[in-house]
DRENDO-1510 file (C-alpha; in Angstrom, 1 decimal, always signed):
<recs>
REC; n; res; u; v; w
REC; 1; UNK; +88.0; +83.4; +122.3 .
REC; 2; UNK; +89.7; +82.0; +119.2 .
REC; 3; UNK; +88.0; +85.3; +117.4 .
REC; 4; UNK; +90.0; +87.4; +119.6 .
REC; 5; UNK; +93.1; +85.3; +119.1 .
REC; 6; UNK; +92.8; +86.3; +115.1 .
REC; 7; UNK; +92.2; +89.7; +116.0 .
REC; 8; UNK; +95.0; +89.9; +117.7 .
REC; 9; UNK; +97.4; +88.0; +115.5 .
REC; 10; UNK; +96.1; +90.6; +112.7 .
REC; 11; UNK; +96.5; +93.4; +114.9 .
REC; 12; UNK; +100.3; +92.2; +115.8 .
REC; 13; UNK; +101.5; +91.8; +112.3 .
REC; 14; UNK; +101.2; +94.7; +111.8 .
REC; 15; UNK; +102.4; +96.2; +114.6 .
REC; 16; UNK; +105.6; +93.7; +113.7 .
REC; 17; UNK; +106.2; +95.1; +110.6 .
REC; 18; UNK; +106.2; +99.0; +112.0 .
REC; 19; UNK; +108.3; +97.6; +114.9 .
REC; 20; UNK; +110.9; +96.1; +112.6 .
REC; 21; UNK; +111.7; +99.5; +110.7 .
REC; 22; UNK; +112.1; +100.9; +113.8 .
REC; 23; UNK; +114.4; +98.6; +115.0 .
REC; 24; UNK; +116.1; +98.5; +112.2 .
REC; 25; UNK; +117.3; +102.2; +112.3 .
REC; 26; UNK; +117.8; +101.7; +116.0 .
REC; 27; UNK; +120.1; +98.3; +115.2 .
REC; 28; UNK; +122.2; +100.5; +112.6 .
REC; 29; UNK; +122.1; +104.3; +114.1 .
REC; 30; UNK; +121.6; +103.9; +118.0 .
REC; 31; UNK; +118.9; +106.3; +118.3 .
REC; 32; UNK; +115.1; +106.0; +119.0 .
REC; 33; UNK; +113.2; +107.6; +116.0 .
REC; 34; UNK; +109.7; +109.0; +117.0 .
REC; 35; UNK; +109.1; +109.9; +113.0 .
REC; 36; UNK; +108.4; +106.2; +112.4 .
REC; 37; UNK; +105.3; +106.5; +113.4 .
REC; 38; UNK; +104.1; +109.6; +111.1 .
REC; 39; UNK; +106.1; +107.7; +108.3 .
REC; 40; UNK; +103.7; +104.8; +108.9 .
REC; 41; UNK; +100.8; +107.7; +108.5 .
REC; 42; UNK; +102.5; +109.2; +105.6 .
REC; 43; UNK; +102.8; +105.6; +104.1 .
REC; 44; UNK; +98.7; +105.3; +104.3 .
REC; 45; UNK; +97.9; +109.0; +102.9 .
REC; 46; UNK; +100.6; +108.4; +100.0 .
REC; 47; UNK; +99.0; +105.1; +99.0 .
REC; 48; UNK; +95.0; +106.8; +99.4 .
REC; 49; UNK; +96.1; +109.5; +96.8 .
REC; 50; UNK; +97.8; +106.8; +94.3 .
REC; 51; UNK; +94.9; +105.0; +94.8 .
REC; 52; UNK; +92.9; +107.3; +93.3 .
REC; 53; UNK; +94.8; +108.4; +90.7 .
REC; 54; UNK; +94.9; +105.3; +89.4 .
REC; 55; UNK; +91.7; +104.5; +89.6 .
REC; 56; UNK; +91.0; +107.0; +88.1 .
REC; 57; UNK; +93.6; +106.2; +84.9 .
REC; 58; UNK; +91.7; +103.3; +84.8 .
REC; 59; UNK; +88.6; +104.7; +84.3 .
REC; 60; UNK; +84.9; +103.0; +85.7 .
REC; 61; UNK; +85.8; +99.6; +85.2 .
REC; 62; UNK; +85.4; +97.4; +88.5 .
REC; 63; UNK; +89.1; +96.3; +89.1 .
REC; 64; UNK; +88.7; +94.5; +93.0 .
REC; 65; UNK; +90.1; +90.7; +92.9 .
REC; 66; UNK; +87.4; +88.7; +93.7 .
REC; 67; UNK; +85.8; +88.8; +97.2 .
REC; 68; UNK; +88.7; +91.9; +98.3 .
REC; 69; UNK; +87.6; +95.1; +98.6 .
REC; 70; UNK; +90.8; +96.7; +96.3 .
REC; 71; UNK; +92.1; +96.1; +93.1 .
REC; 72; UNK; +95.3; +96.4; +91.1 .
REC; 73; UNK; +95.0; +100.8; +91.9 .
REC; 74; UNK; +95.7; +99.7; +95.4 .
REC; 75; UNK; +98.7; +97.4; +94.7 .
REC; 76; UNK; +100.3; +99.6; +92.4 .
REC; 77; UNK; +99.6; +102.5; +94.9 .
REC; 78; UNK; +101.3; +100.6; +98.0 .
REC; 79; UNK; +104.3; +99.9; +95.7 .
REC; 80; UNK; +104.5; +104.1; +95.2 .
REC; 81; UNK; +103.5; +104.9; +98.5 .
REC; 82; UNK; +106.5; +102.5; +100.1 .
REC; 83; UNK; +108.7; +104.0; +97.3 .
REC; 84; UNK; +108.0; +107.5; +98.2 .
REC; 85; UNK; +108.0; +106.8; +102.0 .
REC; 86; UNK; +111.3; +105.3; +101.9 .
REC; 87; UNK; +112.3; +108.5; +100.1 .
REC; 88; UNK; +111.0; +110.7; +102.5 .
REC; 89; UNK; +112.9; +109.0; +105.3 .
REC; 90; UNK; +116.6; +109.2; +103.2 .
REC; 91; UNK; +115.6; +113.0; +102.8 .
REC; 92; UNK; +114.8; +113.3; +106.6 .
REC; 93; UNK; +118.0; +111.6; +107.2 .
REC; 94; UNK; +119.9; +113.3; +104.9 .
REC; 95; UNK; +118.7; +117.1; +105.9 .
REC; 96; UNK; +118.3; +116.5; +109.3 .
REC; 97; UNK; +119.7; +113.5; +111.4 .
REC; 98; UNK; +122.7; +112.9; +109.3 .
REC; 99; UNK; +124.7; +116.2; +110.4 .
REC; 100; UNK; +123.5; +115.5; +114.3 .
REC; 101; UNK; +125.0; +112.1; +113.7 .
REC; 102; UNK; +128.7; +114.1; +113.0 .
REC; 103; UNK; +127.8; +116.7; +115.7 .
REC; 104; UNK; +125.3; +116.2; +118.1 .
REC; 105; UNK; +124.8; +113.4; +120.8 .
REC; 106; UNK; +122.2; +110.8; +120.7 .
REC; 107; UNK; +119.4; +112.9; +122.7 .
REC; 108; UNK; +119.7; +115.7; +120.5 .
REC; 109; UNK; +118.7; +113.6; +117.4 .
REC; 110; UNK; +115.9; +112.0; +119.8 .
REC; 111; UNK; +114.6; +115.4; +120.1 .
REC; 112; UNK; +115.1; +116.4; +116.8 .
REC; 113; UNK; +113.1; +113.1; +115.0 .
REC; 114; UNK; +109.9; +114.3; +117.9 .
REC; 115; UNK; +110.0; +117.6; +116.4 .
REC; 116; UNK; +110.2; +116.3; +113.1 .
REC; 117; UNK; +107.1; +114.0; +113.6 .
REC; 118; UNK; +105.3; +117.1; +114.9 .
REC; 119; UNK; +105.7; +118.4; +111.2 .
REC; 120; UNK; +105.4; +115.7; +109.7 .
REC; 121; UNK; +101.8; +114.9; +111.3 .
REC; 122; UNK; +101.0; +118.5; +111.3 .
REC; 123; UNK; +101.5; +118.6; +107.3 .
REC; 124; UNK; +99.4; +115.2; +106.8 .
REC; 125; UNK; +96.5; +117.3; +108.7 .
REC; 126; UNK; +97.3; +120.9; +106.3 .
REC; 127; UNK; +97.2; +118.9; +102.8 .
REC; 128; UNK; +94.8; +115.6; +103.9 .
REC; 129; UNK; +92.4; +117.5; +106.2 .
REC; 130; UNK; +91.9; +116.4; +109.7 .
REC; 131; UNK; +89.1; +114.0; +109.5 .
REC; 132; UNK; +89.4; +110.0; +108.8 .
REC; 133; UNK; +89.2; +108.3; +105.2 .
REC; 134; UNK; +89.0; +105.2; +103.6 .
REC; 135; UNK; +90.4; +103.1; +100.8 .
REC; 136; UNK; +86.9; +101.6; +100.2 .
REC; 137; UNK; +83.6; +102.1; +101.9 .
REC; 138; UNK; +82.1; +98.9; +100.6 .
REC; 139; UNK; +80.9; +96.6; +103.5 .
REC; 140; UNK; +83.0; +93.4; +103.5 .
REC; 141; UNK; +81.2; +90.4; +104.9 .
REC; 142; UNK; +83.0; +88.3; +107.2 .
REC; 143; UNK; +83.6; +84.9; +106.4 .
REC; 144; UNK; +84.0; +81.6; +108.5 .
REC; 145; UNK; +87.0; +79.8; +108.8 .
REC; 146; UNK; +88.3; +77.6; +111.4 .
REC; 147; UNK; +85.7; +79.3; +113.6 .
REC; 148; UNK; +86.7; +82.7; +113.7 .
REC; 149; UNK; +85.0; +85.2; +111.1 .
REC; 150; UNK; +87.9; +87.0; +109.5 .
REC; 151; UNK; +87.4; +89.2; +106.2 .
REC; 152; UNK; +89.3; +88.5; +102.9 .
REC; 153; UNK; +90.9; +91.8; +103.4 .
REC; 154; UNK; +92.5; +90.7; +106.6 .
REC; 155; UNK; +93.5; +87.5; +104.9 .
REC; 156; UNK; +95.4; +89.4; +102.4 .
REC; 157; UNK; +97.3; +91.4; +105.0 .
REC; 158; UNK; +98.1; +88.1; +107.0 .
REC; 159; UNK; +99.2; +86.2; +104.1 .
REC; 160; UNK; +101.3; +89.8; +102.7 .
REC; 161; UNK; +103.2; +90.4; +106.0 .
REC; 162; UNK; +103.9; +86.4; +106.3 .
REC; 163; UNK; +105.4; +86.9; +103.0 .
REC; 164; UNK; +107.1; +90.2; +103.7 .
REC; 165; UNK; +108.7; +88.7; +106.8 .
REC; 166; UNK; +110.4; +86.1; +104.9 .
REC; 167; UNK; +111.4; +88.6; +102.2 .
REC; 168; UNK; +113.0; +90.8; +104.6 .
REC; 169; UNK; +114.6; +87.2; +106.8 .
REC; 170; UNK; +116.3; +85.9; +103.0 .
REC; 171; UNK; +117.7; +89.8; +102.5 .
REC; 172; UNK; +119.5; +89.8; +106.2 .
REC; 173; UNK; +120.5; +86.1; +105.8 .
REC; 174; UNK; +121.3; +85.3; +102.1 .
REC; 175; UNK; +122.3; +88.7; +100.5 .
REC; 176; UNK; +125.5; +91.1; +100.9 .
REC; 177; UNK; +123.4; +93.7; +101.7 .
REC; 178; UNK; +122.2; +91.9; +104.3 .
REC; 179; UNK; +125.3; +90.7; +106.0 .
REC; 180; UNK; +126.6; +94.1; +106.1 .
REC; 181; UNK; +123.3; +95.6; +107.7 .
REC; 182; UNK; +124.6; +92.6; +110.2 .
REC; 183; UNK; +127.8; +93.3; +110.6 .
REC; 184; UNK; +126.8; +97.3; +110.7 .
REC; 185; UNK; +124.4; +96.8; +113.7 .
REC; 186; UNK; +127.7; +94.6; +115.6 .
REC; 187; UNK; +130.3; +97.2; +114.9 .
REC; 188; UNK; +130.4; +100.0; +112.9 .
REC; 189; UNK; +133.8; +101.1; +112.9 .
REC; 190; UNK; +135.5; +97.7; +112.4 .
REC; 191; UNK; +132.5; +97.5; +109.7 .
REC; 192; UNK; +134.0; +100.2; +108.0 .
REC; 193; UNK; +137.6; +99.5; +108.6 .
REC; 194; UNK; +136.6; +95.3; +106.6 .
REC; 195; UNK; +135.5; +97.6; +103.6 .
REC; 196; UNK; +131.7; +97.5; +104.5 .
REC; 197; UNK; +130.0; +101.0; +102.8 .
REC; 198; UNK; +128.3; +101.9; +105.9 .
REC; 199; UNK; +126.9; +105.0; +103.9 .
REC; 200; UNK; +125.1; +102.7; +102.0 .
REC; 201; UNK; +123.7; +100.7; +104.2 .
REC; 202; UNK; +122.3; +104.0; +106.2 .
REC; 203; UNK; +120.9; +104.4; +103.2 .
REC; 204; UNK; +119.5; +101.3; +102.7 .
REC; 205; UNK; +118.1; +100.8; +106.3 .
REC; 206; UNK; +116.1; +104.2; +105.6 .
REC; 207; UNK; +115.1; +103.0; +102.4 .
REC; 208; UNK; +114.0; +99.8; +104.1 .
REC; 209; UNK; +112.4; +101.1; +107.3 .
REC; 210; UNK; +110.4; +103.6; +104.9 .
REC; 211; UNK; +108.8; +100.8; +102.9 .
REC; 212; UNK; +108.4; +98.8; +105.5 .
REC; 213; UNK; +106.0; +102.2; +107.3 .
REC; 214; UNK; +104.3; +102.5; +104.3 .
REC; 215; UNK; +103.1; +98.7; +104.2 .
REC; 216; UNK; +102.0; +98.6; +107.6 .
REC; 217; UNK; +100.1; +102.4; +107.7 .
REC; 218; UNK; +98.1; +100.6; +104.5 .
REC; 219; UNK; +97.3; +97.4; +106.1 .
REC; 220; UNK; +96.0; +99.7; +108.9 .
REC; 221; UNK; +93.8; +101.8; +106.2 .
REC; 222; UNK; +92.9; +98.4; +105.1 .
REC; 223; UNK; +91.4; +97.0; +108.0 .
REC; 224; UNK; +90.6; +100.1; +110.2 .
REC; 225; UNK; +90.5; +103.4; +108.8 .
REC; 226; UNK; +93.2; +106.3; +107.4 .
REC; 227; UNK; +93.9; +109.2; +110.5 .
REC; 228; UNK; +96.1; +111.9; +110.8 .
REC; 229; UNK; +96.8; +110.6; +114.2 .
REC; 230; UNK; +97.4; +107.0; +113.2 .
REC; 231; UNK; +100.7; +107.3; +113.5 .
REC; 232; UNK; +101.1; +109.0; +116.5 .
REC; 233; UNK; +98.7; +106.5; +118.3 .
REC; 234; UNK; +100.5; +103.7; +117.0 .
REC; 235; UNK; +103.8; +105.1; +118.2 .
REC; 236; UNK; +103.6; +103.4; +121.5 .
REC; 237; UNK; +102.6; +99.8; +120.7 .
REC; 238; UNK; +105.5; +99.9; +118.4 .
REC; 239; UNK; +107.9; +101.1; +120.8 .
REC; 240; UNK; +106.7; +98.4; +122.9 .
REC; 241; UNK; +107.1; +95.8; +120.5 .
REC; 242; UNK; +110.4; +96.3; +119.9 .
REC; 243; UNK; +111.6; +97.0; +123.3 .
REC; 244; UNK; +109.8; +93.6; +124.1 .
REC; 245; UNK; +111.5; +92.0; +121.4 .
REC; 246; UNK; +114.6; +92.9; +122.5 .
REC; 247; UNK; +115.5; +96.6; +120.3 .
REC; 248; UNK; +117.3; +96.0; +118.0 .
REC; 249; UNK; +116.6; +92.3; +117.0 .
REC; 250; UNK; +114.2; +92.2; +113.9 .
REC; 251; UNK; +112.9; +89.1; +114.6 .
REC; 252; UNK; +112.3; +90.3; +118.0 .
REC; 253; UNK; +110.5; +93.5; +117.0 .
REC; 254; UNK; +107.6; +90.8; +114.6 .
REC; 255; UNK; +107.6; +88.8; +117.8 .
REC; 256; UNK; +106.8; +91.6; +120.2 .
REC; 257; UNK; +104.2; +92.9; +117.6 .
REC; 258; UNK; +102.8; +89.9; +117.9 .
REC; 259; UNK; +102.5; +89.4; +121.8 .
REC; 260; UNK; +101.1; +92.8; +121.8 .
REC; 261; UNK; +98.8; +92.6; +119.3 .
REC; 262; UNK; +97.6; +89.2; +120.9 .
REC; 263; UNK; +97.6; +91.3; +124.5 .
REC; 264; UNK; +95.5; +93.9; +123.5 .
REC; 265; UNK; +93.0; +92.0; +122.2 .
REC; 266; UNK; +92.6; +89.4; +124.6 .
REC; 267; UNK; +92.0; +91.7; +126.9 .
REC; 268; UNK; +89.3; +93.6; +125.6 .
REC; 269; UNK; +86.3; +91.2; +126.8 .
REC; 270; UNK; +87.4; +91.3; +130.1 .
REC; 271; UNK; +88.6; +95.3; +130.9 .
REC; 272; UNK; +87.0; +96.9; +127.7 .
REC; 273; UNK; +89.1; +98.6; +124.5 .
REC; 274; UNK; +89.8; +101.8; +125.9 .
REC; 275; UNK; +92.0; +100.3; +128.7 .
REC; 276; UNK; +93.8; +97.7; +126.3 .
REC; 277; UNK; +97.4; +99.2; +125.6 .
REC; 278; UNK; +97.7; +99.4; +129.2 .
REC; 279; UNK; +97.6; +96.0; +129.5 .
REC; 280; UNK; +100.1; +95.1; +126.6 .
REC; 281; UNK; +102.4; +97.7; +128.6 .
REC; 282; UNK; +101.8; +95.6; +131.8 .
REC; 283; UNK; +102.9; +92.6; +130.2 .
REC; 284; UNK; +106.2; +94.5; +128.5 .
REC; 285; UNK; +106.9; +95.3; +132.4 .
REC; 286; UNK; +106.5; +92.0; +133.1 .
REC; 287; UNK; +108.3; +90.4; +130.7 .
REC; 288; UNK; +111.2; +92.7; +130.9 .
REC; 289; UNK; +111.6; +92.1; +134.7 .
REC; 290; UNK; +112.5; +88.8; +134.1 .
REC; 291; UNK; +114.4; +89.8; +130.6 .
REC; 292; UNK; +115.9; +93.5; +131.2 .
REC; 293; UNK; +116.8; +93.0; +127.4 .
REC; 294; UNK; +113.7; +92.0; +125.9 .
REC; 295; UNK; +113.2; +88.2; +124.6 .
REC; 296; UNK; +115.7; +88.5; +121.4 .
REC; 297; UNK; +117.9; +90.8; +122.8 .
REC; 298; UNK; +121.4; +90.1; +124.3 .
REC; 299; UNK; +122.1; +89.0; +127.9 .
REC; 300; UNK; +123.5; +91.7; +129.9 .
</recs>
């Protein structure tokens, strides 16, 4: 059981830290963005090609830290890949979602981020090729430890999205940036009218959301495998994550990532794999009948 339990917790952090970028645009733009999930797939394909590149500056040399299956290329990589994601996401804002925020109604930019994640996914398949790839295909042994067997791999991402999370909690808590974002997500307007530059922080909370895709689409590629259709099958857990967390709340969305996560794996010795996201949705149905407004979210 306790092997499941890490499973899980694995599974939910990162599923927390897709659910916080969506959130997060959510919290600041009131609108549900269904390219979040093909950002998160854009995130892992960005970081694969960096990989290789430099690796291959680097030339033969064996460059992995110790027991992990990656080196520095992979570090430097994520750092480009969340760069470059976050940019993508600004551009998609800026060509796209930015003049339906001046015009158009909250269900036409619903409409317009699905058909942009249509592209988006489509064009991952046209330049990536529609079959699976990894960062590594050495086998990692599993190691004991506390009586699960968990791989260094998935230590790393544990220990990196423990470390992101607090990042991200200091930036909303301790920074100007941060108490803006705040005071954004409460009310733009009177934002605005206190001096706030709400442009910037739209800017910022793309930026931010972006990265955030990128790090959890590697930590997938990490531990799973690289898809076209990661993304887009990821897309409902993170949905349900946030809306569990209460939508809007970041600390809500890495608590829903982690109930889910924990769900869906729990429940796979008793129903099988194939039917565990229905029961993380089961328990979201639950939960929210006794919380309308998800666990972080405020009382109606």
């Amino acid at each position: 059981m306790m092997q499941y339990v890490a499973d899980g917790l694995i599974q939910g952090s990162m599923i927390g830290l897709g659910a916080i970028g969506l959130t997060l645009v959510y919290s600041i733009l009131r609108f549900a963005n269904f390219t979040h999930g093909d950002l998160i797939g854009w995130g892992a394909y960005l970081t694969l090609t960096f990989v290789g590149v430099f690796a291959l500056a680097a030339g033969a040399t064996d460059h992995r830290f110790g027991p992990l299956s990656f080196g520095w290329p992979l570090v430097a990589a994520l750092v480009v890949s969340a760069l470059l994601t976050g940019a993508i996401a600004l551009l998609l804002d800026r060509a796209l979602f930015r003049s339906l925020r001046r015009h158009g109604a909250a269900i036409t930019m619903v409409i317009a981020s699905f058909g942009a994640s249509l592209a988006l996914r489509n064009l991952i398949v046209f330049l990536y090729g529609p079959r699976p790839d990894y960062y590594s295909r050495d086998i990692q042994i599993a190691i004991p430890l506390a009586g699960v067997r968990i791989t260094p791999d998935q230590i790393f991402v544990l220990g990196l999205a423990a470390v992101l999370v607090l990042a991200l909690h200091l930036l909303l808590t301790r920074t100007t940036l941060g108490r803006s974002m705040r005071a954004t997500s409460e009310n733009p307007a009177l934002a605005r009218v206190t001096g706030i530059d709400v442009a910037a922080v739209v800017r910022w909370t793309w930026l931010i959301g972006g990265g955030l895709a990128a790090v959890s689409g590697t930590f997938f590629g990490l531990t799973v495998q690289i898809r076209p259709q990661m993304g887009f099958d990821l897309l409902l857990p993170l949905f349900a994550a946030a809306i569990l967390g209460g939508i809007g709340s970041v600390y809500g969305a890495i608590l829903g990532g982690l109930i889910i996560g924990l769900a869906e794996s729990l429940s796979v010795p008793l129903i099988g794999a194939e039917y565990r996201q229905a029961v993380s949705f089961l328990m979201l149905l639950a939960i929210l009948l006794v919380r309308p407004n998800g666990l972080f979210g405020d009382k109606a």
